[in-house]
C-alpha positions in Angstrom: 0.0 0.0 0.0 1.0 3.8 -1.0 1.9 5.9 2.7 -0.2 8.5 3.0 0.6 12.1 2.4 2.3 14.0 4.4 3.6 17.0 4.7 7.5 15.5 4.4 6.2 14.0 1.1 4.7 17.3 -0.5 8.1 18.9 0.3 9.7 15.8 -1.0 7.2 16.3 -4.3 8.0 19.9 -4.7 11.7 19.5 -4.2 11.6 16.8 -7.2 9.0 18.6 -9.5 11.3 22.0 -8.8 14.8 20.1 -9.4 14.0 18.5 -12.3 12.7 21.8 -14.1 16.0 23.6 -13.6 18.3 20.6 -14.8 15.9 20.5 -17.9 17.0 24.1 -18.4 20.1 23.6 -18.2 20.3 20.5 -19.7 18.2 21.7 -22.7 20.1 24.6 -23.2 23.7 23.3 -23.1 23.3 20.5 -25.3 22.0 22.7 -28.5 25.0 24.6 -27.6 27.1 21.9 -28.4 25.6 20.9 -31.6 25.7 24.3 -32.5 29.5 24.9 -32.1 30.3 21.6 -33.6 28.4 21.9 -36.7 30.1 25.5 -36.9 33.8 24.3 -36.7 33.1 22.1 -39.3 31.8 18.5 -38.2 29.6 16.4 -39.3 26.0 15.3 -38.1 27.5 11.5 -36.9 30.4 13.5 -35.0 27.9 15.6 -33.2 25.7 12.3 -32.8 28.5 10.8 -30.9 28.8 13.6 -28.8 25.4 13.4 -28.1 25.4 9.9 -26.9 28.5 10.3 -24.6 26.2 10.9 -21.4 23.7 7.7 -22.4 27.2 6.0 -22.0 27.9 7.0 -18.5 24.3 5.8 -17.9 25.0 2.2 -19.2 27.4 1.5 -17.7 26.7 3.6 -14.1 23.1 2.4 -13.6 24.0 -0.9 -12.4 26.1 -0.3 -9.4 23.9 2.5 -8.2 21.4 0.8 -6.0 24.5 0.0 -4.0 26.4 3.2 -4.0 22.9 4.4 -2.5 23.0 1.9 0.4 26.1 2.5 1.3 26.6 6.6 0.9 23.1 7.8 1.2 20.7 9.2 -1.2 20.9 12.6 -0.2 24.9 12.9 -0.3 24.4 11.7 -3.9 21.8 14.0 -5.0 23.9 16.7 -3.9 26.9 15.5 -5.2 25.1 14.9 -8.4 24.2 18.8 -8.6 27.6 19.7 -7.7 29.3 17.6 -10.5 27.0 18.7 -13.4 27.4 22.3 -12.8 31.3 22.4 -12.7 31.2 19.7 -15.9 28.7 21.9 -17.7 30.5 25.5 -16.7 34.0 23.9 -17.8 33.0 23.5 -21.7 33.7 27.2 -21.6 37.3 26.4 -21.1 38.3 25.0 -23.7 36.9 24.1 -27.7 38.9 20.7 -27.5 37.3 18.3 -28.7 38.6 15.5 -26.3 38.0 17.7 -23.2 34.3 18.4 -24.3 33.7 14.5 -24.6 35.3 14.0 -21.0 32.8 16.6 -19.7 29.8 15.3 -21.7 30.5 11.9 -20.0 30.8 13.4 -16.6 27.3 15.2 -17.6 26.0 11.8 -17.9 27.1 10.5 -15.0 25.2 13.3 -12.6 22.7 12.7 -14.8 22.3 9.3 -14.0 22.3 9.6 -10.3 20.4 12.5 -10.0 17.4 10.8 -12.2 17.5 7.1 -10.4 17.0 8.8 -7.0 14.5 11.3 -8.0 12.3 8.9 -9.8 12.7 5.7 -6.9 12.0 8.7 -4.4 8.6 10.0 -6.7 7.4 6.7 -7.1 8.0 6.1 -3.5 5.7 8.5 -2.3 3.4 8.5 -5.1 -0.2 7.4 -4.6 -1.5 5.0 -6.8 -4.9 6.2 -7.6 -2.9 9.2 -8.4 -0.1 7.7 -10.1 -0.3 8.7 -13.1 -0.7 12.3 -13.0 2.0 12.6 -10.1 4.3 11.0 -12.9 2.8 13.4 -15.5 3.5 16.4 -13.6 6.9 14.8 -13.3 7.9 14.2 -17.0 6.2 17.5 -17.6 8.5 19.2 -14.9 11.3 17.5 -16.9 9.8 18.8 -20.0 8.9 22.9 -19.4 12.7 23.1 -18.5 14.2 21.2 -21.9 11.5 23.8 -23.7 12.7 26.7 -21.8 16.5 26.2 -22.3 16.3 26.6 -26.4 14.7 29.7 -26.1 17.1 31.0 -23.5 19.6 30.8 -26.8 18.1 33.1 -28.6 18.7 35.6 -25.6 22.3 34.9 -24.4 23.0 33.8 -27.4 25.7 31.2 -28.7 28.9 32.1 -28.9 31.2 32.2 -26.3 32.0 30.7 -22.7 28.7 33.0 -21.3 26.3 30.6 -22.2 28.1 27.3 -21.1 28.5 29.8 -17.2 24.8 30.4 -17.2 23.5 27.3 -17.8 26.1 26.0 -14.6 24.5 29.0 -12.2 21.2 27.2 -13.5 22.1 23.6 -12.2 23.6 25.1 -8.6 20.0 26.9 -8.2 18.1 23.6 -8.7 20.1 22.9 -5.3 17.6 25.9 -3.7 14.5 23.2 -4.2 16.3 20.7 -2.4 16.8 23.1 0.9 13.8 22.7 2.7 14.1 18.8 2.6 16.2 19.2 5.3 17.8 15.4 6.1 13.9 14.1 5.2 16.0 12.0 1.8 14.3 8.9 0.8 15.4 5.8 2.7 16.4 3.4 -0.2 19.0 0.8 1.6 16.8 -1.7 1.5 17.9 -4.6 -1.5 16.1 -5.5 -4.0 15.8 -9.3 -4.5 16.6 -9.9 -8.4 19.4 -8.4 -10.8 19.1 -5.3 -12.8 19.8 -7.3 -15.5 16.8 -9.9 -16.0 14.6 -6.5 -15.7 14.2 -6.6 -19.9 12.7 -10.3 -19.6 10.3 -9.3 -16.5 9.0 -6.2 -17.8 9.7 -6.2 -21.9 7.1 -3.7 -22.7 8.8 -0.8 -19.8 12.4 -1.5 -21.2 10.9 -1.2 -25.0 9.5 1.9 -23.8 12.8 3.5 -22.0 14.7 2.4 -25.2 12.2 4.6 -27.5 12.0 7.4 -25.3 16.1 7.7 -24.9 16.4 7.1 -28.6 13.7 10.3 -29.2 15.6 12.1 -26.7 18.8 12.2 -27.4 18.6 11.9 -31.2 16.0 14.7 -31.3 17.5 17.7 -28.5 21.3 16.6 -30.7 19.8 16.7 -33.9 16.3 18.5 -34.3 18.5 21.9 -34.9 20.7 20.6 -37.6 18.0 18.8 -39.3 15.7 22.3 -39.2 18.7 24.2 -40.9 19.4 21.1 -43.3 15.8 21.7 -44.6 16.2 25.8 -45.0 15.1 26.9 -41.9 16.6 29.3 -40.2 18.7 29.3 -37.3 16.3 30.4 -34.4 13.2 29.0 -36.5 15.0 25.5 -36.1 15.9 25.9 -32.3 12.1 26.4 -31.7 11.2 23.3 -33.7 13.0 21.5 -30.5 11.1 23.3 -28.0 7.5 22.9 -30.2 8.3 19.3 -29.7 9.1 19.5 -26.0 5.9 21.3 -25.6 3.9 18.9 -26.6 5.1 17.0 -23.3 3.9 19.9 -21.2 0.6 19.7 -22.5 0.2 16.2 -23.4 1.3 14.1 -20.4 -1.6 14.8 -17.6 -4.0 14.2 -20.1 -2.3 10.6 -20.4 -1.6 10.7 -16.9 -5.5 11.2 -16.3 -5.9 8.5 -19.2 -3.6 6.5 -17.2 -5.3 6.6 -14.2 -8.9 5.6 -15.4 -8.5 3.1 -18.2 -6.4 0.2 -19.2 -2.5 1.5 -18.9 -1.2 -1.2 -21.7 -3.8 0.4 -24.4 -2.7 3.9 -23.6 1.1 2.9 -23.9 0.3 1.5 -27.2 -1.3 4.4 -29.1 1.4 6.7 -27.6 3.3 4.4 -29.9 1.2 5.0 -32.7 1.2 8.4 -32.4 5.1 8.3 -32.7 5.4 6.3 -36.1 2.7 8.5 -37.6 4.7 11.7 -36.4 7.8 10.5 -37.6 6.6 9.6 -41.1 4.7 12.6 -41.9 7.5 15.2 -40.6 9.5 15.4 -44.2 6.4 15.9 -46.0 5.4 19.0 -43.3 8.9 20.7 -42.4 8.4 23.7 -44.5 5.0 24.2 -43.7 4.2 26.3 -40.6 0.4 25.8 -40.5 1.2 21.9 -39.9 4.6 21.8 -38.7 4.3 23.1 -35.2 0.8 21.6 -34.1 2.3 18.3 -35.7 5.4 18.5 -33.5 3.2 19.3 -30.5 1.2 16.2 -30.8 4.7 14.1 -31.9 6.2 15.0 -28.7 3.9 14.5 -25.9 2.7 11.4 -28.0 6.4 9.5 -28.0 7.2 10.8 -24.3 3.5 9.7 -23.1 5.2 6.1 -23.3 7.8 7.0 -21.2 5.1 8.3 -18.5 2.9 5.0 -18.4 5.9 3.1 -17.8 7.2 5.0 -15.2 3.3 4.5 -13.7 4.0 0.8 -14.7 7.3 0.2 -12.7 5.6 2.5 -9.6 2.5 0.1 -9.9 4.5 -3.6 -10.1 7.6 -3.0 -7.9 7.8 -2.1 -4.0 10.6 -1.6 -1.7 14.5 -1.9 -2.6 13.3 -3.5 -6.1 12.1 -0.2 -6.7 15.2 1.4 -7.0 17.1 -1.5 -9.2 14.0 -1.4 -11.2 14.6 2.5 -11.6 18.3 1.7 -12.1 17.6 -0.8 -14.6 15.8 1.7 -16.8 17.9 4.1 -16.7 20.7 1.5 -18.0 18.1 1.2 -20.8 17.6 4.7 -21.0 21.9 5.1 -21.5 21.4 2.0 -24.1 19.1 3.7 -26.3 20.7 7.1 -25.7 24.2 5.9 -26.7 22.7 4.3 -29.8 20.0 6.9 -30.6 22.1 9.9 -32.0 24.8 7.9 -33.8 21.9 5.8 -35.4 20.0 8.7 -36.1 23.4 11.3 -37.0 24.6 8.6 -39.8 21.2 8.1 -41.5 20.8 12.1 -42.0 24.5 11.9 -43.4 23.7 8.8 -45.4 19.7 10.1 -46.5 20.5 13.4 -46.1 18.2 15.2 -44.3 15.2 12.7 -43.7 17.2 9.8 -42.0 16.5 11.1 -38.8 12.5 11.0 -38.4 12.8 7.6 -40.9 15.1 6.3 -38.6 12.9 7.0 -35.4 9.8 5.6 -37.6 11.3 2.5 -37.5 12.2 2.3 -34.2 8.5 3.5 -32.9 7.1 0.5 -35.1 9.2 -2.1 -33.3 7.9 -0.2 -29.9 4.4 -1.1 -31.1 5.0 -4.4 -31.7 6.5 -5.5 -28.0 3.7 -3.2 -27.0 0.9 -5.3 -28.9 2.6 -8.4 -27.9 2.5 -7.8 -24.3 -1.4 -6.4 -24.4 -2.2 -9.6 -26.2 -0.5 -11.7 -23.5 -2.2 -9.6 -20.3 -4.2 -7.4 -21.4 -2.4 -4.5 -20.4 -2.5 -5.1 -16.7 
């Protein structure tokens, strides 16, 4: 059974909704920074795809020991920590134009990334109620979302160029520490151990770890590469940052209505025609690119449709696992989530250099259609429950 609310857990689930708007900013506005500088010294869309994956990487390969680290150092010394790394990782790409340094920092992105995200989530899930489930994780994502639409447009104020940018969006992450200050010590107990490995989670739940895989692959091929692919087809510079944050805000308005869908009606058919919605999206973007009367209400309904799937599993894994196999479960996502983030932007960066510039949204079509299929397998074998 959920605890009941308290006043600890509406701190708790302002501090998470607060955090993880200001690391979307921040986030959101330092990764179109780097594609930006990268495709202006001269590299190509599967160099800047790499980059992009660099912080999925950290995530594959972090996730799994971090239900341990947890019990053993604490969940709030690591969501502080987590804070502190990514703004001195984030503020240092002002440093230097390396190329090696940047994909040092990028991985050390990834790794705050990581942490901060599997305690946040375990903690929301945690607390959440489960008649309210869904929209708690809707207001989440959305959280996640206003910030990553926010950050874009922030570049068309402070600009690109220069080492200013790279220092706001650092002074951004250390605020996100403010929302954590009137937790006090009241961090989520998670030292409890699970009793199964992170690594059968794919066989257990197939259709939450299809869904994580899709999401990551949207995520990080589309906040890389949504930019290039918006100048690629003649748009202009600040026309195609806002193609990002059109997508983005389709999250925003999109996920408590599927949160609220979610809540009332049969979770596995929701999941599914999230996935529908992304194949459709993704095969009718070339054909509307140019066209402002159907490109921006298209992108709208693109976005919150793909990232709906992402919500219902997060209500999923909150619904089906308890206790300390909460947090591996959490972990074990966000290994998929580094999995299909690593993949994602090469995948997606060498089809638009190879089918130059639709590769992208064909590449994603494909991938929403195999999403659909696990999807339809696993209704057909429980009916969504």
């Amino acid at each position: 059974m959920t605890e009941p609310a308290t006043a600890d857990n509406t701190r708790a689930l302002i501090a998470i909704m607060a955090a993880a708007t200001i690391m979307g900013v921040s986030l959101s506005l330092s990764i179109p920074l780097v594609s930006l500088n990268m495709e202006k010294w001269g590299y190509g869309s599967d160099v800047i795809g790499l980059m992009g994956s660099l912080p999925s990487l950290t995530f594959l390969f972090v996730s799994p020991i971090l239900p341990a680290l947890t019990r053993h150092v604490g969940s709030g010394k690591m969501l502080w920590s987590s804070l502190l790394l990514a703004a001195f990782s984030i503020g240092a790409l002002s440093l230097s134009d390396n190329i090696y340094f940047w994909f040092f920092l990028r991985l050390m992105i990834g790794l705050s990334m990581a942490v901060l995200f599997t305690i946040s989530e375990t903690w929301l899930n945690k607390i959440a109620h489960e008649k309210s489930r869904g929209r708690t994780i809707a207001i989440y994502v959305s959280s996640i979302t206003l910030g990553f639409a926010f950050g874009p447009v922030l570049i068309n104020f402070i600009g690109a160029e220069g080492s200013r940018p790279f220092i706001i969006s650092a002074l951004i992450v250390l605020a996100g520490g403010l929302a954590f200050l009137p937790v006090g010590k009241q961090f989520p107990d998670l030292g409890e151990k699970g009793n199964y490995s992170i690594f059968s989670f794919v066989k257990i739940a197939p259709m939450i770890s299809a869904a994580t895989l899709l999401v990551a692959f949207f995520d990080g091929s589309v906040l890389t590469l949504m930019p290039v692919y918006g100048v690629k087809n003649g748009q202009l510079l600040e026309t195609a940052v806002l193609m990002t944050s059109a997508l983005l805000a389709g999250n925003i308005l999109l996920q408590l209505p599927i949160g609220w869908l979610a809540d009332r009606y049969n979770r596995g058919w929701v999941i599914l025609g999230c996935g529908i919605v992304g194949v459709l999206g993704a095969l009718l973007l070339p054909f509307v690119v140019l066209n402002h009367y159907l490109l921006w209400p298209l992108l709208v309904i693109w976005g919150g449709g793909v990232v709906g799937t992402y919500t219902i599993a997060l209500v999923v894994m909150g619904q089906h696992f308890k206790g300390g196999n909460l947090i591996t479960a959490t972990a074990a996502v966000n290994m998929l989530w580094g999995l299909g983030g690593l993949f994602g932007p090469v995948m997606a960066g060498t089809a638009m250099e190879v089918y130059e510039p639709h590769g992208m949204p064909l590449t994603f079509a494909a991938a929403c259609a195999a999403f659909v299929v696990i999807a339809a397998l696993q209704l057909r074998r429980t009916g969504g429950g």
